[in-house]
Backbone as JSON Lines, residues from 0, in Angstrom:
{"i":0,"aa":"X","n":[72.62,-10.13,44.01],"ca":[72.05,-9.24,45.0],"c":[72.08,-9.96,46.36]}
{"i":1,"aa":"X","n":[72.26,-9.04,47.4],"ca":[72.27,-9.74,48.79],"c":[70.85,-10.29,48.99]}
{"i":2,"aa":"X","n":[70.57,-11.61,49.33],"ca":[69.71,-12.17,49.69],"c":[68.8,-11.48,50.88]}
{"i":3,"aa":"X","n":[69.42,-11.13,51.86],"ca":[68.36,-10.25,52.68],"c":[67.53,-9.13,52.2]}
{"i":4,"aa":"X","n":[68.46,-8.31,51.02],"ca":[67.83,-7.22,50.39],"c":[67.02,-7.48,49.52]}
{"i":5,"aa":"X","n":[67.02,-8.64,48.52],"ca":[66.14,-9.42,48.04],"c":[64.78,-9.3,48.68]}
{"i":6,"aa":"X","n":[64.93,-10.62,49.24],"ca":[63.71,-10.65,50.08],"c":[62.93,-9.6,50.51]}
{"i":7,"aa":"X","n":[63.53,-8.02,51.05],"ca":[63.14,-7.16,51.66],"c":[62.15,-6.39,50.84]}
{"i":8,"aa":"X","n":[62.79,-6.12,49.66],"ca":[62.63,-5.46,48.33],"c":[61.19,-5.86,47.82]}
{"i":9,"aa":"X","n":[61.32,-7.31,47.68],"ca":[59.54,-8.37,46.79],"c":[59.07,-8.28,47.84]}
{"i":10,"aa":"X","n":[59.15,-8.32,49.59],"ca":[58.24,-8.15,50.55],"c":[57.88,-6.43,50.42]}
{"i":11,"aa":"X","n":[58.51,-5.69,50.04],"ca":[57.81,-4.39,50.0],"c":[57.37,-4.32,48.95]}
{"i":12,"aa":"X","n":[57.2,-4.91,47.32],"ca":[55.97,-4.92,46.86],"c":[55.13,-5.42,47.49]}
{"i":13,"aa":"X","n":[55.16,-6.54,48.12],"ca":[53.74,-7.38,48.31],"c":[52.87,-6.52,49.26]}
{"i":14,"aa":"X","n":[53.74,-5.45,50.2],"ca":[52.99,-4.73,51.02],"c":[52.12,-3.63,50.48]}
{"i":15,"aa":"X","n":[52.46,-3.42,49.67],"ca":[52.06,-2.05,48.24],"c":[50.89,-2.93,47.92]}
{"i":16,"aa":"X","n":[50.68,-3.89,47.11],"ca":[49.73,-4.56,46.7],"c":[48.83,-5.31,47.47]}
{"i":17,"aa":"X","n":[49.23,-5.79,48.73],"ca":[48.01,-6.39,49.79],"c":[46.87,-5.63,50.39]}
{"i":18,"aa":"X","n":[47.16,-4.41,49.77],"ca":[45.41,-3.73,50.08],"c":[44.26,-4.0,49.16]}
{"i":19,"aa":"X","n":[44.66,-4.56,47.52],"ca":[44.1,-4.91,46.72],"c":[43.03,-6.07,47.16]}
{"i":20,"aa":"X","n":[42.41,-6.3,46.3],"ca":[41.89,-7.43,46.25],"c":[43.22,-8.4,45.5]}
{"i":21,"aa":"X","n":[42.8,-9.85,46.38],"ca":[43.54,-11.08,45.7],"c":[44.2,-10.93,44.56]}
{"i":22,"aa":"X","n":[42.82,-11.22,43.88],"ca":[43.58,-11.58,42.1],"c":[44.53,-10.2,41.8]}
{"i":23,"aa":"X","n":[43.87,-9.16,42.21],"ca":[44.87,-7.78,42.06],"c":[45.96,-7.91,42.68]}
{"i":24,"aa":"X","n":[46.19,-8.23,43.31],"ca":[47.45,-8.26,44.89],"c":[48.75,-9.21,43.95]}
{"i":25,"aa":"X","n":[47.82,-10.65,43.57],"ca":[48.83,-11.37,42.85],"c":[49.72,-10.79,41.35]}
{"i":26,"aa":"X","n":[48.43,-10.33,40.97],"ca":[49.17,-9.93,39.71],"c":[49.73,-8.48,39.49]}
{"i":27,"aa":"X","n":[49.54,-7.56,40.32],"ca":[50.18,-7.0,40.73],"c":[51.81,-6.99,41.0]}
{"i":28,"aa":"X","n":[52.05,-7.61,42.09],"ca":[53.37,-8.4,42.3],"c":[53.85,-9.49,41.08]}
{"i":29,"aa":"X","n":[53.32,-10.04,40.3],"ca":[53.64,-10.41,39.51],"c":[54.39,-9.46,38.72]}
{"i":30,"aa":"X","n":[53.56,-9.0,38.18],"ca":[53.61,-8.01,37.19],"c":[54.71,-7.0,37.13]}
{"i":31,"aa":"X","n":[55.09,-5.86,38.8],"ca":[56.32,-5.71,38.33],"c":[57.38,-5.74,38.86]}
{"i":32,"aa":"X","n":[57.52,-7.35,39.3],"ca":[58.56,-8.39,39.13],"c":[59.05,-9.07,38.01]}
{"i":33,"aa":"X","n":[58.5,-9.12,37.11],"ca":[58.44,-9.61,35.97],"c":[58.56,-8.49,35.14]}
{"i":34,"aa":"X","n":[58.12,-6.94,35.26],"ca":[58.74,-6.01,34.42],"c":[60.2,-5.41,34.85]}
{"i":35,"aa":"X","n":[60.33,-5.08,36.15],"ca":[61.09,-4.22,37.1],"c":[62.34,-4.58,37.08]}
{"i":36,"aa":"X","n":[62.2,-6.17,37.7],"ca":[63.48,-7.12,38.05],"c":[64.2,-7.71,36.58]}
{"i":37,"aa":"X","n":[65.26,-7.09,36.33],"ca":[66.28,-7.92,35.72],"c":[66.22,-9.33,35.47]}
{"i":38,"aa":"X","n":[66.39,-10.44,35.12],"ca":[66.15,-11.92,34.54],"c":[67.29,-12.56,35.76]}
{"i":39,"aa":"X","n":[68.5,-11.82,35.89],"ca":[69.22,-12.17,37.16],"c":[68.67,-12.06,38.7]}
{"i":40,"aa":"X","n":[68.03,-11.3,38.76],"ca":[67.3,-11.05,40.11],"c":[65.95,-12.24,40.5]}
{"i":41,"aa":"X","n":[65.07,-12.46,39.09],"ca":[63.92,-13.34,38.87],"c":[64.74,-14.37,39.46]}
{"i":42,"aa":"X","n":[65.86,-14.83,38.73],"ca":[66.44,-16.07,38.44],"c":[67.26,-16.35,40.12]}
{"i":43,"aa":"X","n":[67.21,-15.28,40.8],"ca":[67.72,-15.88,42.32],"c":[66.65,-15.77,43.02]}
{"i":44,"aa":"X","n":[65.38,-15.18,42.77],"ca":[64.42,-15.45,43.76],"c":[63.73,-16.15,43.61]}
{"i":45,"aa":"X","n":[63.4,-16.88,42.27],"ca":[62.49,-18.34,42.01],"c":[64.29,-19.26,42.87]}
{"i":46,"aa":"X","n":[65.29,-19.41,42.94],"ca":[65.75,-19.96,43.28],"c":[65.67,-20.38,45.27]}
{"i":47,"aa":"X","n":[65.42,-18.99,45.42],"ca":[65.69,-18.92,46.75],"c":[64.24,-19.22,47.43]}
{"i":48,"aa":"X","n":[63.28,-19.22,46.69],"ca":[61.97,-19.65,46.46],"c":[61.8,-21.21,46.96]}
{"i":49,"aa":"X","n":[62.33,-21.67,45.8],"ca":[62.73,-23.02,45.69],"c":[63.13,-23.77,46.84]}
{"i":50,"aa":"X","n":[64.34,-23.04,47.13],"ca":[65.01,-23.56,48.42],"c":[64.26,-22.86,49.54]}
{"i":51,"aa":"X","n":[63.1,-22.84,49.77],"ca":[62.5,-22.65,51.39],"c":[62.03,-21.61,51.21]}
{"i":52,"aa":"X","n":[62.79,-20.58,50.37],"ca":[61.84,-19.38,50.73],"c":[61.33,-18.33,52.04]}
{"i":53,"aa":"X","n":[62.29,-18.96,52.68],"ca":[62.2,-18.21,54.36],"c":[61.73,-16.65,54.24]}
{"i":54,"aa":"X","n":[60.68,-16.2,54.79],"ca":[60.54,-14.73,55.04],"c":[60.05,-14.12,53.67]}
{"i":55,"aa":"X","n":[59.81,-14.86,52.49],"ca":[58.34,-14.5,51.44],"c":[57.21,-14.35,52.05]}
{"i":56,"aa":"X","n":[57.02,-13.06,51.37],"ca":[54.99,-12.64,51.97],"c":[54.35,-13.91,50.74]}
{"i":57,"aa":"X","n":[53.06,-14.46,50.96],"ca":[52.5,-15.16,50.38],"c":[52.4,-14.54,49.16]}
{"i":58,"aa":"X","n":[52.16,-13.46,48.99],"ca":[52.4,-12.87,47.8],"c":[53.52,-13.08,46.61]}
{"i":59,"aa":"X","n":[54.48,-13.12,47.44],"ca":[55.92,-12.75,46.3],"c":[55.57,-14.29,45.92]}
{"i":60,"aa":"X","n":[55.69,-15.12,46.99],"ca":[55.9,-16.84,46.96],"c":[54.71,-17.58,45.59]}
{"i":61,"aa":"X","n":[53.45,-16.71,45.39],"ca":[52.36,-16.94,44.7],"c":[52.67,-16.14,43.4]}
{"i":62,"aa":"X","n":[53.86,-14.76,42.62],"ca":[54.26,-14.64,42.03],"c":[55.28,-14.99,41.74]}
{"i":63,"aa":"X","n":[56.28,-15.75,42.51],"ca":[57.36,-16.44,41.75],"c":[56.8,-17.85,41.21]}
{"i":64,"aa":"X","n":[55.63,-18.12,41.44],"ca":[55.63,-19.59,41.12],"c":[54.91,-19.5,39.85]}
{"i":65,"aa":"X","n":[53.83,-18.65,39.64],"ca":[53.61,-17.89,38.43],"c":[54.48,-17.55,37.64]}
{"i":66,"aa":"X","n":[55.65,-16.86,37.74],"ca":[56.88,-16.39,37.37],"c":[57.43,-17.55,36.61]}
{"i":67,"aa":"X","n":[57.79,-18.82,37.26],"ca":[58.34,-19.9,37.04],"c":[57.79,-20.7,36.04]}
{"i":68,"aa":"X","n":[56.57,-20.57,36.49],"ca":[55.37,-21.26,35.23],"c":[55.37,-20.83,33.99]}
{"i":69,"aa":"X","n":[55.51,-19.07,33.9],"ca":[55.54,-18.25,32.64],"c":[56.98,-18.8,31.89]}
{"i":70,"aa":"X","n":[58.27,-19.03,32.82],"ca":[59.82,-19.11,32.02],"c":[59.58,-20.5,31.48]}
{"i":71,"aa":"X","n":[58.92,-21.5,32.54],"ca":[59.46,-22.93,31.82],"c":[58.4,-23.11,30.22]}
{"i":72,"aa":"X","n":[57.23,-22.2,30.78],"ca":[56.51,-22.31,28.87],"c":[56.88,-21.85,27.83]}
{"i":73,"aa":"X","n":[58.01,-20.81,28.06],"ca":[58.4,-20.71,27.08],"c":[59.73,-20.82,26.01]}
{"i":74,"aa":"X","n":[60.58,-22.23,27.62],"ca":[61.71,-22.52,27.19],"c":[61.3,-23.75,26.01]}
């Protein structure tokens, strides 16, 4: 996926979910990123994450790392 559209895409969940409260907001965006997104899509935005992450709402950046935490427990 194009990296700009990426980004655009998990920043418009996070905007959907930042009226929540916190813990809602996070897991929220967690949640369907982790249902929604394909394992290829996860797998370039914990990457792009990784590498800097430019232009993540605190949100997406606080569910990919969650995200990341969930794949490596259960490799």
């Amino acid at each position: 996926m194009d990296t700009d559209k990426m980004v655009r895409q998990a920043n418009q969940i996070a905007q959907y979910f930042k009226v929540y409260p916190r813990a809602r907001a996070e897991e929220g965006v967690r949640g369907h990123i982790r249902k929604f997104w394909e394992p290829r899509m996860r797998a370039q935005l914990i990457e792009y994450h990784d590498n800097g992450g430019e232009g993540l709402h605190p949100l997406v950046s606080t569910a990919v790392v969650a995200i990341k935490a969930e794949t490596q427990s259960t490799v």
